[in-house]
N, C-alpha and C positions, 0 to 999 in steps of 0.2 A: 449699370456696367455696359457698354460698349464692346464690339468684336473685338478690336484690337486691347482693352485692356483685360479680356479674358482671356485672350492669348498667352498674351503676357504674365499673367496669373501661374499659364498652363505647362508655361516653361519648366523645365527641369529632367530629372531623373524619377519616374516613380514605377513602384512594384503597385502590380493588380491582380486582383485575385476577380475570377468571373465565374457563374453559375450560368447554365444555359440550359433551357428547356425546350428538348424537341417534341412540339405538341404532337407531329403525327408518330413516333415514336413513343409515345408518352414516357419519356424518358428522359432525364437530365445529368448534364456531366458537368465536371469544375476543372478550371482551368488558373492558370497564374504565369505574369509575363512581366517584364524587366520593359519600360517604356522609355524612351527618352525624346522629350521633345526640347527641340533645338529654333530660336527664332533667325526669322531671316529678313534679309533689308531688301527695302523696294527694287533697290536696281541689282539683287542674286541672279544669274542668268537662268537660273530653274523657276524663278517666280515670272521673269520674264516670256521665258518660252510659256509657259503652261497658260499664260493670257494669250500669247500670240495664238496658241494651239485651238483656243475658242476661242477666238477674235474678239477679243477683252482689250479696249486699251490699258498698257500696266501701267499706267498714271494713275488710273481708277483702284488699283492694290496701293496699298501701306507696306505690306508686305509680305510675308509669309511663316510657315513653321514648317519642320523636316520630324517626321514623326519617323523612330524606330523601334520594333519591337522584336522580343525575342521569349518565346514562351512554351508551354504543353498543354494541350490538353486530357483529360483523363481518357477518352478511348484510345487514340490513335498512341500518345506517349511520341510524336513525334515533334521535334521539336519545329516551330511555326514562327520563322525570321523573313523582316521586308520589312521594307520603309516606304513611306508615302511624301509627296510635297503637298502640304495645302495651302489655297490661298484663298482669301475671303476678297470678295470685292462688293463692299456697299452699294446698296439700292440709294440710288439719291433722293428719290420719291418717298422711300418709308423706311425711315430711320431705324433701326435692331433689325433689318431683314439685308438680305444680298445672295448673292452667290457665292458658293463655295466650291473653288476647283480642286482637283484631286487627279493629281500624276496616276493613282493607283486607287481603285474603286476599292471601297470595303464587302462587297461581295462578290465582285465581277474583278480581275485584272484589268481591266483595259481602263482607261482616265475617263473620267467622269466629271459633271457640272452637276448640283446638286445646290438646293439653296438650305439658307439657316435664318432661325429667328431668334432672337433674343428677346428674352421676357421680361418683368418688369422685377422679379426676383432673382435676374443676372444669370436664368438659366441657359444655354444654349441647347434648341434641336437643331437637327438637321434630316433634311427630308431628301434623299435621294430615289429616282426612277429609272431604272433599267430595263433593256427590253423585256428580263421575261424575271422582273421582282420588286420589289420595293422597298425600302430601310427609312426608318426613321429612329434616332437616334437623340436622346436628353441627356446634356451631363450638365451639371452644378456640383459649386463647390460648399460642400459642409463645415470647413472651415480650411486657411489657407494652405492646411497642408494634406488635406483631405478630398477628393476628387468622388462624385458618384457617376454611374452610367445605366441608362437603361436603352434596351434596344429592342426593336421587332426587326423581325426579318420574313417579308410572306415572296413566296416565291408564288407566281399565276398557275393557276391550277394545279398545285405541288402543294408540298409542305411548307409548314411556319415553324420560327424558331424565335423565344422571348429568352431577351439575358440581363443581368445583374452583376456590374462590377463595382466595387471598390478599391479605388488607387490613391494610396500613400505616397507622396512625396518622398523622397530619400537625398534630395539635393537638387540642388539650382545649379543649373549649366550657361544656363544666362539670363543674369538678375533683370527681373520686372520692374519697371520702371517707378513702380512704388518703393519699392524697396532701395534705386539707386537715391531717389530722391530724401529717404531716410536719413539713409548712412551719410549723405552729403549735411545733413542736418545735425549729426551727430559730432 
């Protein structure tokens, strides 16, 4: 499997439920969030700016996803809403690797470049570096309507945090291209 048809896959509506272990706390909380990813076409002006923003020609995107979520966690109870633009843009050199840009960093606010590899089991990580943390991030799908996640989170000279999600599909919001190709067969 390839970036774009994991994307594609990743399209939809799905509910997740996460477990998160804060190691220097030695303490763990569960959380669950309503996700929706939404795909986007090469020339969206948000996939466009977020190339110009790292000087990415947006020839080199296919195109993009609009990820939203809306969710709680068990300490705070407060609810945790934002959306991100991501856009992969292939390595030419080595085939399952590229960049992954990001309007909105998964632990930092501010945008982010971050790269992702795909494995030969159609896993995606993704390895992001911030000034003062680091993320690495594996999702695969267990089956199509079944999403898994694992993540680290080490902050530099600070605390670590390891989590566990599971995400359920609940609906397609814009069918994958396996699926158009189905139903056209049907």
């Amino acid at each position: 499997m390839d970036i774009k048809e994991f994307f594609e896959m990743s399209a939809g509506k799905w509910f997740s439920q996460r477990t998160s272990h804060h190691l220097a706390f030695k303490q763990s909380e569960s959380g669950k969030s309503d996700i929706r990813i939404e795909m986007l076409p090469a020339n969206d002006p948000e996939v466009i700016k977020l190339c110009q923003e790292h000087e990415i020609d947006p020839s080199l995107a296919w195109g993009g996803a609009r990820v939203s979520w809306d969710g709680t966690m068990e300490w705070d109870q407060e609810k945790h809403t934002g959306s991100s633009v991501l856009v992969p843009v292939p390595d030419a050199d080595k085939p399952g690797e590229g960049k992954l840009l990001r309007d909105v960093g998964y632990a930092e606010k501010a945008g982010v470049a971050g790269r992702y590899i795909m494995s030969s089991d159609g896993a995606m990580t993704l390895i992001t570096e911030y000034e003062t943390m680091y993320s690495e991030e594996r999702i695969w799908f267990a089956s199509p309507n079944l999403r898994l996640r694992t993540s680290i989170l080490k902050r530099f000279g600070g605390f670590s945090m390891a989590s566990f999600c599971s995400e359920i599909r609940l609906g397609v919001t814009t069918a994958p291209a396996a699926a158009n190709a189905a139903e056209v067969k049907s």
